[in-house]
C-alpha positions in Angstrom: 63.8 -53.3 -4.8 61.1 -51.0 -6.0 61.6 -46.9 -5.3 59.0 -44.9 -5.8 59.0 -41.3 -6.1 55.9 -38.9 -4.5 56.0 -35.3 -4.7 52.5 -33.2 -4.3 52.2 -30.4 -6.9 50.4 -26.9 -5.4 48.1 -25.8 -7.1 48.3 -22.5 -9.6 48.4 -19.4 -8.2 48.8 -19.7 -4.5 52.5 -19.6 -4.4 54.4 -16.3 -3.3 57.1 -15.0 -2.3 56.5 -14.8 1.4 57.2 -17.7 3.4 54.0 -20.0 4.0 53.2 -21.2 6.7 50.9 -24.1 5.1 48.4 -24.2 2.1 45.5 -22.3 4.4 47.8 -19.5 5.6 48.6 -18.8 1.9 44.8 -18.7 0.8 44.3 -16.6 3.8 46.5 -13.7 2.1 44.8 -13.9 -1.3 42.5 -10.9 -2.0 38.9 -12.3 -1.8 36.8 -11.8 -5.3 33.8 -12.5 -3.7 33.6 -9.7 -0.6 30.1 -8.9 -1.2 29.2 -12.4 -1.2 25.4 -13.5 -0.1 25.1 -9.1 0.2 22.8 -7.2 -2.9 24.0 -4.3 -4.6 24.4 -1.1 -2.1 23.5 -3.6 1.2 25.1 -2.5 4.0 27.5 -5.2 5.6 27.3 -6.1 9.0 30.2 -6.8 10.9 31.5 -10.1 10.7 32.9 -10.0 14.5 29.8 -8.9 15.9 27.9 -11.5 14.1 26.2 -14.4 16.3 28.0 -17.0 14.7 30.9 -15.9 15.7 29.8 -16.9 19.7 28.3 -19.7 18.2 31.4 -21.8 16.8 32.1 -24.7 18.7 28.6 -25.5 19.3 27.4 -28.5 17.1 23.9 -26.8 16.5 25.1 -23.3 16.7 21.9 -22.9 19.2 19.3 -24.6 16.9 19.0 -27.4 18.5 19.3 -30.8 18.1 15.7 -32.0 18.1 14.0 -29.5 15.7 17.2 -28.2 13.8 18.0 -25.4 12.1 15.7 -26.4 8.5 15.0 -24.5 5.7 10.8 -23.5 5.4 9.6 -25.9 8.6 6.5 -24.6 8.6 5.9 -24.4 5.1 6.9 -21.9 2.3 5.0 -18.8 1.8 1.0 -19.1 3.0 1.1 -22.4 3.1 -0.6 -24.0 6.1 -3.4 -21.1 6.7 -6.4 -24.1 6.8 -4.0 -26.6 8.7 -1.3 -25.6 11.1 -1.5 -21.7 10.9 -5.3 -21.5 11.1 -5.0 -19.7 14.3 -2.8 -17.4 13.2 -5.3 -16.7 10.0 -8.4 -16.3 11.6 -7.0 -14.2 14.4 -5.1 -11.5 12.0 -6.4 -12.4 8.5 -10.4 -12.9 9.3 -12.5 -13.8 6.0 -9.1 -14.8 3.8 -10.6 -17.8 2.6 -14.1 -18.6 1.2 -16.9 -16.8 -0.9 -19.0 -13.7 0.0 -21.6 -12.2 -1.9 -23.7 -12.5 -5.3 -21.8 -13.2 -8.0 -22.2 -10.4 -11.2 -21.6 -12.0 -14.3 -19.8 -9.3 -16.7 -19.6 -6.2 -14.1 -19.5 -3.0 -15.8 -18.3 -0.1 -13.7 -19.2 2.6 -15.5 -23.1 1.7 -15.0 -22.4 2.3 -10.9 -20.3 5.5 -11.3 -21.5 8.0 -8.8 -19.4 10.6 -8.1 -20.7 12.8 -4.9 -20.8 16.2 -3.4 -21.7 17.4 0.2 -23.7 20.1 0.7 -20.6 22.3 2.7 -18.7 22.1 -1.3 -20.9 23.2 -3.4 -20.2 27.4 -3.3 -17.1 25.4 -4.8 -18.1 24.5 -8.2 -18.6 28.0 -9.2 -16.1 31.0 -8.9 -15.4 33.3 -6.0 -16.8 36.4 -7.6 -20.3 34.6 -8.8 -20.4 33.6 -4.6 -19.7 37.3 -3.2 -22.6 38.9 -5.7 -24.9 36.5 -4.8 -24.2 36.9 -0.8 -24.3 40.9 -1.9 -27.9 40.4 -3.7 -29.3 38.3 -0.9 -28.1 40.9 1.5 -29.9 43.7 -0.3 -32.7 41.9 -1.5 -33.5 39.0 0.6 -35.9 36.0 -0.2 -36.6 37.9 -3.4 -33.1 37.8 -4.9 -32.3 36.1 -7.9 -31.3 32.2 -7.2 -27.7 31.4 -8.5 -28.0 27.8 -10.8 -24.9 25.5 -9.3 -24.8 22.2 -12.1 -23.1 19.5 -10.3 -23.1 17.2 -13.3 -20.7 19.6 -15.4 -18.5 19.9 -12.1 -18.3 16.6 -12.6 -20.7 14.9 -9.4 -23.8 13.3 -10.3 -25.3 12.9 -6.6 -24.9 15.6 -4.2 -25.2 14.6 -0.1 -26.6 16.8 2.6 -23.6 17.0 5.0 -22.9 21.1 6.4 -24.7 24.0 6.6 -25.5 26.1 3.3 -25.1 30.2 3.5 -29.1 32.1 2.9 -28.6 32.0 -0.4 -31.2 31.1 -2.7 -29.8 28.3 -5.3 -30.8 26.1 -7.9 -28.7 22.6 -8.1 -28.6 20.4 -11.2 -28.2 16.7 -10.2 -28.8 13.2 -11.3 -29.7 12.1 -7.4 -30.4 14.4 -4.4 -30.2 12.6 -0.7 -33.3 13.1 1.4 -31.5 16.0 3.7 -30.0 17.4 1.0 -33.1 17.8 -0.6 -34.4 19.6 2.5 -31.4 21.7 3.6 -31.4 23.3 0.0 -35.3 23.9 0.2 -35.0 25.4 3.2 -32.5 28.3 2.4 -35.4 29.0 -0.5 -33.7 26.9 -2.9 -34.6 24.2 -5.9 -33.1 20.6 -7.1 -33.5 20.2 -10.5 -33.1 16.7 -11.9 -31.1 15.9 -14.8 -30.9 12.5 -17.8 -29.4 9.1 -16.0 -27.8 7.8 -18.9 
């Protein structure tokens, strides 16, 4: 006759002192290392309770369905699918994503098409408050004959000045690289000049 002894060994560092109630009720007592598991750093938790799942247990799909189930990127990861399946979708909300447009310019240098502009309604701006109240004071006094006050848009920084608002009667002179048509006209007609200055 053959006796053979079985004893099962528990694993280290789930017994206590307390009396268990089975293996899962002593694991249940352990304090969890991982408590911010699946959270980043500074992520607010949500409550487990209130958490759909919890409704949810029971149900073999958990309310995915068993047809279509609950997968991982069904549609495709990312923008994948935007000439197949989600063309709809891209040429509803993201009109002119794909394809080519233009002329091409081989080696593009920016600096050749900077332009910097200036409307008409700014430019008592580019000189200082005292220079604009003794010209208003000599055009007052004097009129058309008063001396014109020279405004240089190019050291201001603007190389093309635009005709949008109304100028005071003051006579001016404006240094520019480019004038607009109604600028040109606007500042003639308040007895002023455009002066042209160097493209580089």
């Amino acid at each position: 006759v053959c006796f053979g002894f079985f004893f099962f060994q528990a694993e280290d560092g789930i017994r206590d002192s307390v009396a268990s109630r089975g293996l899962g009720d002593v694991y249940k007592r352990q304090v969890s290392t991982q408590s911010t598991w699946g959270y980043k750093k500074g992520e607010v938790k949500m409550t487990l309770r209130l958490r759909k799942t919890r409704k949810d247990r029971g149900n073999v799909t958990m309310g995915y369905g068993r047809v279509g189930k609950h997968r991982k990127h069904p549609g495709g990861r990312g923008n994948a699918g935007g000439m197949h399946h989600l063309r709809i979708n891209m040429k509803k909300f993201h009109p002119g994503y794909f394809g080519k447009k233009g002329i091409r310019h081989f080696h593009l240098k920016r600096n050749q098409y900077f332009c910097p502009s200036v409307n008409l309604d700014k430019l008592w701006t580019l000189v200082s408050e005292q220079t604009f109240a003794k010209a208003k004071e000599r055009a007052t006094k004097e009129g058309d004959k008063a001396k014109a006050v020279l405004i240089d848009c190019t050291k201001a920084g603007f190389f093309k000045v635009l005709g949008k608002g109304v100028l005071p009667k003051i006579p001016i002179i404006v240094k520019a690289k480019i004038f607009s048509k109604s600028a040109e006209e606007r500042i003639k007609a308040i007895g002023g000049a455009c002066v042209l200055t160097a493209q580089s």
